[in-house]
N, C-alpha and C positions, 0 to 999 in steps of 0.2 A: 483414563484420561486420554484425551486428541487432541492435537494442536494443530489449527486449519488455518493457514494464510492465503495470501496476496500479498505479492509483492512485485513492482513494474522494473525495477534497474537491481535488485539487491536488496537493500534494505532492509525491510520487512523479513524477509526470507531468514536474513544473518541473525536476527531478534527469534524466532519462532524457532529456529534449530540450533541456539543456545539455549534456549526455553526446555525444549526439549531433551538435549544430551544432559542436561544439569537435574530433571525430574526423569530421565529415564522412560520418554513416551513417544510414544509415536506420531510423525509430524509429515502432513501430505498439503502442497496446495491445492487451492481451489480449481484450478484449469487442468489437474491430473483427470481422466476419463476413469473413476468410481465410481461403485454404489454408495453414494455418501448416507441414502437413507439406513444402508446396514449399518454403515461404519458411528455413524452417531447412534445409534438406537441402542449400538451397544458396551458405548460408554456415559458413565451420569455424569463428567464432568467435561465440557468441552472449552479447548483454550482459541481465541481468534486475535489474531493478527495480521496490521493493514497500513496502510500508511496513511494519513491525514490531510487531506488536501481542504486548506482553508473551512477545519473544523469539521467536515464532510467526512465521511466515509465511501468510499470508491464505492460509482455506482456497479463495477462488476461484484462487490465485497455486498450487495446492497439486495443485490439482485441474488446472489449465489441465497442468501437469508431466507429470501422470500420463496423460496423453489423449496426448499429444508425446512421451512418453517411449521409443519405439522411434528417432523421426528425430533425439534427441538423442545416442544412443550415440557412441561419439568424438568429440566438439563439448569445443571448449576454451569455456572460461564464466567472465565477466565478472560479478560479484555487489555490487549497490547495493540498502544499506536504507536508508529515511528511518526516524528516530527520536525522540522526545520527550528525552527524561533518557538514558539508557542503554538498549541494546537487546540488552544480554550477547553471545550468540553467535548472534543473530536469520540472520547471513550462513552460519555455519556449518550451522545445522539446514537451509538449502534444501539448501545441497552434499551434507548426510545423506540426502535423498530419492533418489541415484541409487545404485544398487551400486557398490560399489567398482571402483574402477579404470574404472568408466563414461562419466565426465566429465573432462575435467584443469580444474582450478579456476586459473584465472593470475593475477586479482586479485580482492579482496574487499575492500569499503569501507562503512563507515556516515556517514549526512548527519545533522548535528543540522537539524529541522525546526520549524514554531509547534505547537503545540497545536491541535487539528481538536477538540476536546470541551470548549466554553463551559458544559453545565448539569450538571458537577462540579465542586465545589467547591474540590477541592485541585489543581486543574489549571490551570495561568492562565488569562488573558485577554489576547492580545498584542495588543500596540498597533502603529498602525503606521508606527512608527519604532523596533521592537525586530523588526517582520516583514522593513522595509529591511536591519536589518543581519543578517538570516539571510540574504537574498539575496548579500547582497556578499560574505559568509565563502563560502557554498558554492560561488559563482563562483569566487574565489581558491582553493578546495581542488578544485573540479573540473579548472580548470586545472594544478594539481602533477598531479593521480591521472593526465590523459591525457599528460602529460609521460613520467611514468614508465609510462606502458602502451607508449606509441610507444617507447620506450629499453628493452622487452623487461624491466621489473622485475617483481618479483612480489610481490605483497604479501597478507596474508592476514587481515583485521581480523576478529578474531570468532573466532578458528580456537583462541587458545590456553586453558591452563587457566584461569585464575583469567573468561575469558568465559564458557567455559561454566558454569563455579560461579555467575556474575550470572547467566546465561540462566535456566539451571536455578531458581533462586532465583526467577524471575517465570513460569516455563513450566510451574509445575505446578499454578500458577493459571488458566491459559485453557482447558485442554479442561472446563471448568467453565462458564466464561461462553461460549465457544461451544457447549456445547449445551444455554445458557438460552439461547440467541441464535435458537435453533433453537425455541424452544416459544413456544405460540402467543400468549403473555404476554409476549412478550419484546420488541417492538414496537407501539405505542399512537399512536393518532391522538384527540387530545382535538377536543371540541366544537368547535372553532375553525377546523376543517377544512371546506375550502368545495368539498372535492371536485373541485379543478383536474385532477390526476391525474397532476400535475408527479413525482411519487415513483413516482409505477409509469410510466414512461416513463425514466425516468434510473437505477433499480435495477438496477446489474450481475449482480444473483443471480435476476431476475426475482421475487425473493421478494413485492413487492406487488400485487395487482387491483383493480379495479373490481370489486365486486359488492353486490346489492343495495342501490345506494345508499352504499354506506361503501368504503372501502380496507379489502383484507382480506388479512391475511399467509400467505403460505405454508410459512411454518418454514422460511425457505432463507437465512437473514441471514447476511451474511461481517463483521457489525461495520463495515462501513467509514464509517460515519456522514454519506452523501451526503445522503439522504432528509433526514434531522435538518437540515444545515447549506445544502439548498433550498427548503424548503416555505417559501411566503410567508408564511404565515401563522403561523411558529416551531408547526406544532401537531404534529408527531413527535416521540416519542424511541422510543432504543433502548438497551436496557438500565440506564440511569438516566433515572430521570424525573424528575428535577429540570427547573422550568419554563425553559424555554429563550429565554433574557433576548438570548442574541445569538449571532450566526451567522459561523461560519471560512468567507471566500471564496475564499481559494485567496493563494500568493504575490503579490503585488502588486499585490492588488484590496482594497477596502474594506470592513469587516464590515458585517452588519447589525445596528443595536442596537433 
């Protein structure tokens, strides 16, 4: 067994490497430079995790699929989404990426996660003693899910109707904001940028440069809000530009305020 994520601030990453230390398997992201065609070819069951942006699946998580998507054929598949509120049928639309009867899907599960997006207003602010007790719930449910993985159970969260009715209900708002995500307004660096270059060294989508003196974007943003919740200087945003008063460090680290 493999277990392959994405993960933009944390998240995701904390889910797949408890995944992993608890079934004793090996766990690589997606933006590590592998052979991923060997490394899946020569396992039959591989586990993927990703975080859920309004029931979507990250188009880098999307993209990563469709590049692998010959050495996936007959591979039994393990489906973990992190999620804010509700993530509708976020598990089901990956499964819908392969043609039928391509994949066998043998469990499917969603993780309540914090908030990764501080300069939205209607999104919290977690503290962290509300960040501790997401650690401890998803420890406790990681544990049931690999219980019943080793006991051969099957389980499919995401899969039935009234999910896809929630999915639906938030999915037909993202191919929107991803291809504002995608223009060249769609990421801002204010005044305040000391041109470290901390953000174009840690962008999974290589979407930022160096040039001319300033950070300059490529139209390649997967939303995943890294850049935003690094820059020392709070001076990115993406897609809301609300000023960015504090910053998501990842499970069981500190914000910045």
């Amino acid at each position: 067994m493999l277990m392959l994520y994405f993960s933009g601030t944390g998240n995701s990453k904390f889910i797949a490497e408890l995944f992993s230390r608890n079934m004793n398997v090996k766990c690589h992201s997606i933006e590590e430079k592998l052979d991923f065609d060997k490394l899946i070819a020569a396992e039959e069951v591989l586990a993927f995790c990703y975080p859920v942006y309004g029931s979507m699946v990250p188009r880098i998580m999307r993209e990563f699929v469709e590049r692998y998507m010959a050495s996936l054929e007959n591979k039994k598949i393990i489906i973990f989404c992190t999620q804010l509120i509700f993530s509708g049928d976020g598990s089901r639309v990956f499964a819908g990426a392969f043609p039928r009867g391509f994949v066998e899907v043998v469990y499917a599960e969603h993780f309540f996660m914090p908030n990764n997006v501080y300069n939205v207003f209607l999104l919290p602010h977690e503290t962290e003693r509300k960040i501790k007790k997401y650690i401890k719930k998803a420890e406790r449910k990681m544990e049931l899910v690999c219980s019943k993985i080793r006991a051969g159970i099957i389980k499919k969260r995401g899969f039935n109707v009234v999910s896809r009715i929630l999915g639906l209900s938030q999915r037909v708002f993202m191919p929107i904001l991803e291809r504002n995500a995608r223009a060249m307004d769609s990421v801002k660096v204010n005044n305040d940028c000391v041109q470290c270059r901390l953000c174009v060294s840690i962008c999974p989508m290589n979407n930022l440069e160096y040039q001319d003196g300033k950070i300059a974007h490529r139209s390649n943003c997967t939303i995943c809000c890294r850049c935003v919740n690094s820059c020392p200087e709070k001076a990115i945003t993406v897609l809301f530009h609300g000023k960015v008063k504090r910053q998501y460090r990842g499970l069981g680290k500190s914000e910045q305020v």
